[in-house]
ROMIDO-921269 format. One record per residue (C-alpha): chain; x, y, z. Coordinates in steps of 0.02 Angstrom, whole numbers. Layout:
# residues N
+---+--------+--------+--------+
! c !   east !  north !     up !
+---+--------+--------+--------+
! A !      X !      Y !      Z !
...
+---+--------+--------+--------+
END
This chain:
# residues 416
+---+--------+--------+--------+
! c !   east !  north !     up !
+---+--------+--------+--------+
! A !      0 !      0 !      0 !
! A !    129 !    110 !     46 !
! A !    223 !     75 !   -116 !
! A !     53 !    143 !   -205 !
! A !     51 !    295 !   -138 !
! A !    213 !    349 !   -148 !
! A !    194 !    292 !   -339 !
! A !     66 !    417 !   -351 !
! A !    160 !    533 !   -276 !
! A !    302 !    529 !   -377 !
! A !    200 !    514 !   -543 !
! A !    108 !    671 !   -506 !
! A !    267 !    758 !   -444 !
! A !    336 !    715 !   -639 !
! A !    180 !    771 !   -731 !
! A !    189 !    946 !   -646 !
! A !    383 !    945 !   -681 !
! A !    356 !    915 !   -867 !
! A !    226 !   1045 !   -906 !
! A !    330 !   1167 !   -807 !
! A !    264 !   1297 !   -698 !
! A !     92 !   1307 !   -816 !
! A !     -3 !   1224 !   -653 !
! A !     81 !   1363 !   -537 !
! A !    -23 !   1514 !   -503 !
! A !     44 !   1693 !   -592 !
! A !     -3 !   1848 !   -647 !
! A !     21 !   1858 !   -845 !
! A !    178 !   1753 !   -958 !
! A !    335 !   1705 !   -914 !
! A !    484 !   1844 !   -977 !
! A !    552 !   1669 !  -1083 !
! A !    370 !   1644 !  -1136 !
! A !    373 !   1832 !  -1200 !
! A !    555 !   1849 !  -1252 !
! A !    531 !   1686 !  -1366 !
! A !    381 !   1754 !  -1469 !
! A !    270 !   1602 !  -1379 !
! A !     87 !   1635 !  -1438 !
! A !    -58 !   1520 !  -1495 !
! A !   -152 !   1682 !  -1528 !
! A !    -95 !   1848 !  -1601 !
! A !     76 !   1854 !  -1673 !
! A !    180 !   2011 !  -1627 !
! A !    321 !   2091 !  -1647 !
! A !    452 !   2104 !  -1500 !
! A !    574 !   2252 !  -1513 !
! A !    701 !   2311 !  -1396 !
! A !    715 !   2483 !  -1336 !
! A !    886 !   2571 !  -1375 !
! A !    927 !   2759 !  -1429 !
! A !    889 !   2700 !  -1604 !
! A !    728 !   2631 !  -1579 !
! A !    663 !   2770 !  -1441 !
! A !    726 !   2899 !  -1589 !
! A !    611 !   2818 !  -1707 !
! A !    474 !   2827 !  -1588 !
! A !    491 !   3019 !  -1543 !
! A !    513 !   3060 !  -1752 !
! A !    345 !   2970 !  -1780 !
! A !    244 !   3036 !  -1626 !
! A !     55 !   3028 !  -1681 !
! A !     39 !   3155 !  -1816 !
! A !   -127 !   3225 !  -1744 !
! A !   -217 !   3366 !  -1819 !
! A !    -84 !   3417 !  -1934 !
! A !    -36 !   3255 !  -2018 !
! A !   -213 !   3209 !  -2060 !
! A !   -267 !   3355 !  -2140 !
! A !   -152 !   3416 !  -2291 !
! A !   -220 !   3594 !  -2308 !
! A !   -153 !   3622 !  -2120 !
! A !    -65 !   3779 !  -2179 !
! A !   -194 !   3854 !  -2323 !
! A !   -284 !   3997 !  -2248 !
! A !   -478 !   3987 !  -2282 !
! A !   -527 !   4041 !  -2450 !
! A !   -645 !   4179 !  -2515 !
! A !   -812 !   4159 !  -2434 !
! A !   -926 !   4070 !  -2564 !
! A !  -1132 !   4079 !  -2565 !
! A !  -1204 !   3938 !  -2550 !
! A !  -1395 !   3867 !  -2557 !
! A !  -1501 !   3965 !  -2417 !
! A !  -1396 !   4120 !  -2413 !
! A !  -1503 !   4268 !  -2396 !
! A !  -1415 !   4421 !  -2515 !
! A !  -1422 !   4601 !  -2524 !
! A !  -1385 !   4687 !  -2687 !
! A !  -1353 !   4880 !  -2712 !
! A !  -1331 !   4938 !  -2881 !
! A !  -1247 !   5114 !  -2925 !
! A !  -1237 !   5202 !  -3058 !
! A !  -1142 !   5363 !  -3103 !
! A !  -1295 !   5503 !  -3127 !
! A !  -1492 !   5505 !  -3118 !
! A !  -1581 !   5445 !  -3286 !
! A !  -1505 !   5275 !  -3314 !
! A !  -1583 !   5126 !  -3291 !
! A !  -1611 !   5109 !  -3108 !
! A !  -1597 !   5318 !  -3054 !
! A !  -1729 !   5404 !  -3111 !
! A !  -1666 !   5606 !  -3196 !
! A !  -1783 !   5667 !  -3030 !
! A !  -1641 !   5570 !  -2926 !
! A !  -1587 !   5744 !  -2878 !
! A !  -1705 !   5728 !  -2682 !
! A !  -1620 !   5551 !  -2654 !
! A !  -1467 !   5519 !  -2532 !
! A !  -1381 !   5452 !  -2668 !
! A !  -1396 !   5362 !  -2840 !
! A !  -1419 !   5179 !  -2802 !
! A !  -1534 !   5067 !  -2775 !
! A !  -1554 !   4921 !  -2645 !
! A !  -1634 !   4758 !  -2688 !
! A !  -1737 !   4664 !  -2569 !
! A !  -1649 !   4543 !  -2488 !
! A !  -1689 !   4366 !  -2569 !
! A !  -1630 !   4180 !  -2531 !
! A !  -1515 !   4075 !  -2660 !
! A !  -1629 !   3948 !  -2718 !
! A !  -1617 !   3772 !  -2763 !
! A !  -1551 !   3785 !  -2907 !
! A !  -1397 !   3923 !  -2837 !
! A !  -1483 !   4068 !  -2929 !
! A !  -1536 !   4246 !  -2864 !
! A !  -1631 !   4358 !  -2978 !
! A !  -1560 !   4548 !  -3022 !
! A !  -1707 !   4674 !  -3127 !
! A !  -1635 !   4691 !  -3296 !
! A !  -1502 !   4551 !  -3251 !
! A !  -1618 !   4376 !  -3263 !
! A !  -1578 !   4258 !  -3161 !
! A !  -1385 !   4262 !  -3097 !
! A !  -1278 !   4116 !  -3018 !
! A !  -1246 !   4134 !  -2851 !
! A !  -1196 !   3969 !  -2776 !
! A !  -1031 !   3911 !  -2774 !
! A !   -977 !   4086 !  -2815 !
! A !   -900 !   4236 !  -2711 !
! A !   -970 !   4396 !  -2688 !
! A !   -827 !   4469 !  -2835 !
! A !   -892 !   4331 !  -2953 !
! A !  -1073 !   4377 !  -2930 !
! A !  -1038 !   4582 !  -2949 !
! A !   -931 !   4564 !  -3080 !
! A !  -1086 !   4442 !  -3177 !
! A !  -1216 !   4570 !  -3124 !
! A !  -1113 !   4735 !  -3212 !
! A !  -1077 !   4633 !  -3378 !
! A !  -1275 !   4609 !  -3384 !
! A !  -1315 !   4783 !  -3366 !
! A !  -1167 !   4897 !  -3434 !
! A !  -1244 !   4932 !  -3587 !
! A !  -1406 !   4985 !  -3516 !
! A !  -1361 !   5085 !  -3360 !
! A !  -1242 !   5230 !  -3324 !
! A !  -1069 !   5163 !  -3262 !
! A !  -1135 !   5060 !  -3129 !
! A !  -1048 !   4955 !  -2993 !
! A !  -1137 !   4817 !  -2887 !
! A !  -1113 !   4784 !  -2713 !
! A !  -1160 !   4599 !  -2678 !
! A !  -1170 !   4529 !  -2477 !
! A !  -1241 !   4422 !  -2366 !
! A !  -1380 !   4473 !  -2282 !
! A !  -1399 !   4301 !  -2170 !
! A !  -1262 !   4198 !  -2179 !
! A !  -1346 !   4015 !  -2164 !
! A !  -1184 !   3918 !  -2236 !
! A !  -1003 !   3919 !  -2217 !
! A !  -1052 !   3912 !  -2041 !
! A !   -918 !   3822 !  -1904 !
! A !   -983 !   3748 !  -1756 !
! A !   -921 !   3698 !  -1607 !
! A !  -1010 !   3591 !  -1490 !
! A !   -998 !   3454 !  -1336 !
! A !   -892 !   3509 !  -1176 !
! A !   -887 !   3694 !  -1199 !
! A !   -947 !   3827 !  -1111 !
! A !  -1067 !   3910 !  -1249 !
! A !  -1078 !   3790 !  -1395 !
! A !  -1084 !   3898 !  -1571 !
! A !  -1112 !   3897 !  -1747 !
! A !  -1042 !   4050 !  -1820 !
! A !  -1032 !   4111 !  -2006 !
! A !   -849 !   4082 !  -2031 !
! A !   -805 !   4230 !  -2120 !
! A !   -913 !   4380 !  -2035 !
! A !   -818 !   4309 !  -1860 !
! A !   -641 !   4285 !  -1937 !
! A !   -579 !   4160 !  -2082 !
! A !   -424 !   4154 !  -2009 !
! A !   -476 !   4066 !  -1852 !
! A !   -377 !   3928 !  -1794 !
! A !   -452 !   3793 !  -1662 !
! A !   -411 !   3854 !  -1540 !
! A !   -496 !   4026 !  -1570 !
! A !   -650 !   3930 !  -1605 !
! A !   -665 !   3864 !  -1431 !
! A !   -623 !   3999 !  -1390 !
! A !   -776 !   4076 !  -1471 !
! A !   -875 !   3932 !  -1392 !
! A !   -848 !   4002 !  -1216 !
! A !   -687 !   3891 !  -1191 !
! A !   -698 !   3704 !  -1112 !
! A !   -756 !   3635 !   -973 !
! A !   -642 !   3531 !   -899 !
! A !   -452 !   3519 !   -895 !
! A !   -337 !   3545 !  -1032 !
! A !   -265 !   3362 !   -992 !
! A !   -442 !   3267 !  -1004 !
! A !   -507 !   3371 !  -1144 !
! A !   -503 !   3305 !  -1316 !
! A !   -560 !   3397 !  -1489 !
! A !   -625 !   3303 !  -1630 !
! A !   -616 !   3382 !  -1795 !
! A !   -735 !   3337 !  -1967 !
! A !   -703 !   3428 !  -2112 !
! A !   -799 !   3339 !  -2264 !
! A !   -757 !   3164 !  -2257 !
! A !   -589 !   3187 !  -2145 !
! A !   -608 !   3160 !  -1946 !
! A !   -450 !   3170 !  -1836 !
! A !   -447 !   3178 !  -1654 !
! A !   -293 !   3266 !  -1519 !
! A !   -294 !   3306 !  -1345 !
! A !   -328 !   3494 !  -1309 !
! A !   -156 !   3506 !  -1247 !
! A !    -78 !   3457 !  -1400 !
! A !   -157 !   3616 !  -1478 !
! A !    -75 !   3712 !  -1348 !
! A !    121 !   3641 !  -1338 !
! A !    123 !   3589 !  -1511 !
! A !     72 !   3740 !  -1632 !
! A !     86 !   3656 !  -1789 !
! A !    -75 !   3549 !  -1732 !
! A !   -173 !   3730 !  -1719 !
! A !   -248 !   3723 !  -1886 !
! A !   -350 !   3850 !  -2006 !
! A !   -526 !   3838 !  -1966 !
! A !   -604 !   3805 !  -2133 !
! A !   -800 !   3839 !  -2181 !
! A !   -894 !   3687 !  -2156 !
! A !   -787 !   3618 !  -2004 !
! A !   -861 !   3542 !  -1854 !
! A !   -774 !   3526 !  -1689 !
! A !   -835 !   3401 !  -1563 !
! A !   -743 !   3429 !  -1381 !
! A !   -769 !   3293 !  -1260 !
! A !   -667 !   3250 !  -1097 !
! A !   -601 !   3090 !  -1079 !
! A !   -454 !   3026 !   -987 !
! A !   -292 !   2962 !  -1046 !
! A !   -260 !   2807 !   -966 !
! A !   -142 !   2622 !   -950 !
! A !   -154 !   2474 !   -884 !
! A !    -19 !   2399 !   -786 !
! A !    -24 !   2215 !   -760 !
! A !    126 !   2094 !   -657 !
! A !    255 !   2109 !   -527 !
! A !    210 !   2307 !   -518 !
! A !    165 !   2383 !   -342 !
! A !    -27 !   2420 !   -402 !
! A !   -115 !   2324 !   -538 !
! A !   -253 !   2415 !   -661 !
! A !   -301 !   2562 !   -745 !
! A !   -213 !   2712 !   -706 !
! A !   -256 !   2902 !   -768 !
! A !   -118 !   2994 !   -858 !
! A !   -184 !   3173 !   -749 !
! A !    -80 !   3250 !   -874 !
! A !    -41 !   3283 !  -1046 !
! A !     69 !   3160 !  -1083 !
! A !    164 !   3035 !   -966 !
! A !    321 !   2936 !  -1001 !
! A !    372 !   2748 !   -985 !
! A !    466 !   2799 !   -823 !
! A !    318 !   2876 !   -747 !
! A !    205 !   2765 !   -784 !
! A !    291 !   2617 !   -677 !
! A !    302 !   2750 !   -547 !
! A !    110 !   2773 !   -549 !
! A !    105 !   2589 !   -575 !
! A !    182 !   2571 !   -376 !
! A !    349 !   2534 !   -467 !
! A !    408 !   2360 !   -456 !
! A !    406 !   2235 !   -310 !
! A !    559 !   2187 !   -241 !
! A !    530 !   2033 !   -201 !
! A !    458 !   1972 !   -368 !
! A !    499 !   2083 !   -523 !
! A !    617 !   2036 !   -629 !
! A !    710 !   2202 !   -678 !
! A !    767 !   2160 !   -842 !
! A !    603 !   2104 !   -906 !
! A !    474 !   2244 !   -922 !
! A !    368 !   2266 !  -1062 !
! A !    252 !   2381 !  -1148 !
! A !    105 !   2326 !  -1276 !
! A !     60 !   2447 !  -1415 !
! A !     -9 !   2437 !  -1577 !
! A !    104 !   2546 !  -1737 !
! A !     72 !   2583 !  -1877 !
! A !    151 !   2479 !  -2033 !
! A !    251 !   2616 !  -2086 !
! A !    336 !   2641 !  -1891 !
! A !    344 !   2474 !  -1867 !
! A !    462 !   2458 !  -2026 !
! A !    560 !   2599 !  -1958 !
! A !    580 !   2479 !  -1792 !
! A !    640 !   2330 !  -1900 !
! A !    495 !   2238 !  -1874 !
! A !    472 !   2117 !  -2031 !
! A !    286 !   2167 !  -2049 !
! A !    240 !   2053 !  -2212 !
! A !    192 !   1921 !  -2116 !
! A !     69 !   2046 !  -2023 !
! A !   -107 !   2102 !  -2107 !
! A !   -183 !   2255 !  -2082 !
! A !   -108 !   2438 !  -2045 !
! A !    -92 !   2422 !  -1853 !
! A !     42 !   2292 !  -1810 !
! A !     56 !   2205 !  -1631 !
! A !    216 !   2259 !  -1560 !
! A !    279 !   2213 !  -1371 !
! A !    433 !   2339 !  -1335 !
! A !    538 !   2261 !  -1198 !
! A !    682 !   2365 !  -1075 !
! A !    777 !   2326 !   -933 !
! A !    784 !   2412 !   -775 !
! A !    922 !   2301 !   -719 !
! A !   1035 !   2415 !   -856 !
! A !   1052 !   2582 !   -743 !
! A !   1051 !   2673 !   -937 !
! A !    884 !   2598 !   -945 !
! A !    784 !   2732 !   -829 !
! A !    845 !   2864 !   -972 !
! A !    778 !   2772 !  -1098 !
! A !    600 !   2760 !  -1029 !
! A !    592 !   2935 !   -987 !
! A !    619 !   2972 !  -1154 !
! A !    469 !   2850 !  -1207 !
! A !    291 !   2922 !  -1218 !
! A !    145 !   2819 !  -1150 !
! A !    -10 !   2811 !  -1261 !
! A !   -175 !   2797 !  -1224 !
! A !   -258 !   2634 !  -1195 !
! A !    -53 !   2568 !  -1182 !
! A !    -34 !   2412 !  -1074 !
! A !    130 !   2378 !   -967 !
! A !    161 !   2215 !   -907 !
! A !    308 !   2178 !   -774 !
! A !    373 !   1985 !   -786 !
! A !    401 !   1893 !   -633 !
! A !    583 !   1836 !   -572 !
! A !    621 !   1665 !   -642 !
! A !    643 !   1632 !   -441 !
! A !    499 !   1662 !   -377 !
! A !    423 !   1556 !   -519 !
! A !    512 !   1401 !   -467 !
! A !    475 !   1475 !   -251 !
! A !    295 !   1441 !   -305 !
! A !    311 !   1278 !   -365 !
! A !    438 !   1196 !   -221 !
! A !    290 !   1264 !   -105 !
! A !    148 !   1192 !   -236 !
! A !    242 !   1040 !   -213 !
! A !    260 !   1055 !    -48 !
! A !    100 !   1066 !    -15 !
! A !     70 !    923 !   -128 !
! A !    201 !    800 !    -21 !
! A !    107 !    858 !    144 !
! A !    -66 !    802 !     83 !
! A !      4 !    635 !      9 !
! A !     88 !    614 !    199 !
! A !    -75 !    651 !    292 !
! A !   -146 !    490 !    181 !
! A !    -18 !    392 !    214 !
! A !    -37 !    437 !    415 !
! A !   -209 !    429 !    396 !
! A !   -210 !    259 !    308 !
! A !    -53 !    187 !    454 !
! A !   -162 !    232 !    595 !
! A !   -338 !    150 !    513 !
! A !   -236 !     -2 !    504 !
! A !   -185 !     18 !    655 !
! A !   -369 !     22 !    713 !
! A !   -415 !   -121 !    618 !
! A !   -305 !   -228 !    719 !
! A !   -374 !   -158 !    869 !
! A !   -535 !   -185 !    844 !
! A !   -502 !   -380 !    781 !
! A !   -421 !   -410 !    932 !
! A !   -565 !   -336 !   1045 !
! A !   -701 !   -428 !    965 !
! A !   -619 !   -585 !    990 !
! A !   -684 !   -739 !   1099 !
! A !   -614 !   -652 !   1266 !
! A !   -478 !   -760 !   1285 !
! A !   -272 !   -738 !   1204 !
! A !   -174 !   -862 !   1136 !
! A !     22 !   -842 !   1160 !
! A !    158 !   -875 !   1050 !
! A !    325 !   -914 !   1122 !
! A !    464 !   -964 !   1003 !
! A !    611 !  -1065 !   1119 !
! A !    752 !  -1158 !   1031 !
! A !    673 !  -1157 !    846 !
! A !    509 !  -1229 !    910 !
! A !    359 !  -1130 !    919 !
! A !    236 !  -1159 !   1055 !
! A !     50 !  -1098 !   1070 !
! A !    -38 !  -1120 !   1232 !
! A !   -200 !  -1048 !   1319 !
! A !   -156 !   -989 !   1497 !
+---+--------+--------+--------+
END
């Protein structure tokens, strides 16, 4: 029996031995598991971080606002009517008796002559006496004058048109979500040469902080999104404001999560613009002494194809433009601290701090400690029921004990 058990035993001790420490307890993959490009998932792309590879990184910072909209730097162009626009239109003409002053003209303020105000129509047109029907839509207030005088040069005296907006109903810009006065203002009678900034501004400003503030631009079929901040510290993000555009402000936290051998495990806030690799294992608790391996601490991120090329990474056998990419540093290296100051978190970013090789194998001697203790309590437990058995088989006997004496090779059985 006792053979048995301790078969079992050993047998059990072998099958956790072979399939390593998968039965032991832990908090995310081993470093070798990591380091070895072990996945029955997602493949990724494991990169190391050195001054070449943290240089890449800081030249291809997120673009924001500036890299997804070419026209970044074109200053809004001439205001253009559009389909809704109410218009004035004065006409002038040099003396009384032409076609629109009559020769009594003489008791007037002055010789012109002021339209009633009418709305483009469907088709883009506005009508003009003498003129017909004139194209409005699409066109600036130049185009239009200019149309209107080679219409009616021949018939009136020298005249010259003045051609504006009486209600400006497109080209608007509005600006809407966390602000303090959300706005839709004609673009050009409040400034074409806005930038975003002045927009909000114009909208009464935001709400909340600069570092939990975001600002979504549209502009036709183009949408980009940037923390307020980056508006601020990085100019070239400040954009025109164009006619048409719609900014969307909304607060939102940055955050990361931080899984592992780090002080605090979970999602963390950046509670500033931007936060670096450095700080964000300080928020993270830093690591634990007595279970973080230094030299194996690792940040998850998805880059784009073309940075990930930059990196090294061989991205054909990757699809799609985002590639999986698991940066790894050591913070045994003292150098290494530098390096992930210099390392921007992003949001939604996931850092991940492997577990000492040590205290994987601690875990299992005390799994299989445990293990050895509970196969000794059977065998105890199994000794002493024997142990009762006899006991018992003796007591319910017929009340009387037979003796075995062994003297001189010859055994002997009496009844007292």
């Amino acid at each position: 029996m006792f053979q048995n058990i301790s078969r079992v035993v050993f047998i059990t001790a072998g099958v956790i031995l072979l399939g390593g420490c998968a039965l032991v307890p832990a908090s995310g993959p081993a470093s070798y598991d990591v380091d070895s490009q072990h996945t029955h998932t997602l493949p990724y792309a494991l990169v190391k971080l050195t001054p070449e590879t943290v240089s890449v990184l800081g030249h291809y910072e997120p673009r924001g606002l500036a890299g997804a909209f070419p026209d970044k730097e074109v200053r809004p162009a001439n205001l253009v009517f559009g389909i809704g626009d109410v218009v004035s239109v004065t006409i002038f003409e040099a003396a009384a008796g032409g076609l629109f002053i009559p020769t009594e003209a003489g008791v007037r303020p002055g010789n012109f002559v002021t339209i009633p105000d009418q709305t483009v129509d469907n088709d883009g047109n506005i009508s003009v006496p003498y003129a017909g029907l004139v194209k409005a839509g699409g066109r600036t207030n130049g185009e239009i004058q200019n149309d209107i005088v080679n219409r009616i040069k021949n018939r009136a005296i020298e005249p010259q048109v003045v051609v504006s907006l009486s209600q400006q109903r497109t080209s608007l810009v509005s600006v809407f979500g966390e602000v303090n006065t959300p706005a839709r203002y004609p673009a050009a009678a409040s400034g074409a040469l806005d930038r975003i900034t002045d927009a909000i501004t114009r909208a009464g400003g935001i709400k909340g902080q600069g570092y939990e503030t975001w600002v979504m631009l549209q502009r036709g079929t183009r949408r980009a999104t940037v923390p307020f901040a980056n508006l601020v510290y990085e100019p070239a993000n400040n954009i025109y404001v164009q006619p048409g555009d719609r900014i969307y402000v909304y607060r939102e936290q940055q955050k990361f999560l931080a899984f592992g051998a780090s002080g605090q495990q979970g999602e963390f806030n950046f509670d500033a613009w931007r936060v670096n690799l450095a700080e964000a294992v300080g928020k993270a608790g830093g690591l634990v002494d007595v279970q973080a391996d230094p030299a194996s601490v690792y940040l998850y991120r998805l880059e784009p194809r073309e940075v990930a090329q930059q990196l090294g990474v061989g991205v054909e056998k990757f699809t799609g433009e985002l590639i999986p990419v698991i940066f790894t540093i050591s913070f045994r290296d003292p150098g290494g601290y530098f390096l992930a100051t210099n390392v921007q978190m992003r949001n939604q970013d996931v850092l991940f701090i492997a577990n000492s090789p040590s205290v994987d194998v601690t875990k299992f001697l005390n799994y299989l400690n445990v293990m050895m203790a509970t196969a000794n309590n059977g065998i105890v437990l199994g000794t002493n029921g024997i142990v009762l058995y006899n006991s018992i088989k003796a007591l319910s006997g017929t009340g009387t004990s037979s003796t075995t004496v062994v003297t001189s090779g010859t055994v002997t059985t009496g009844t007292p």
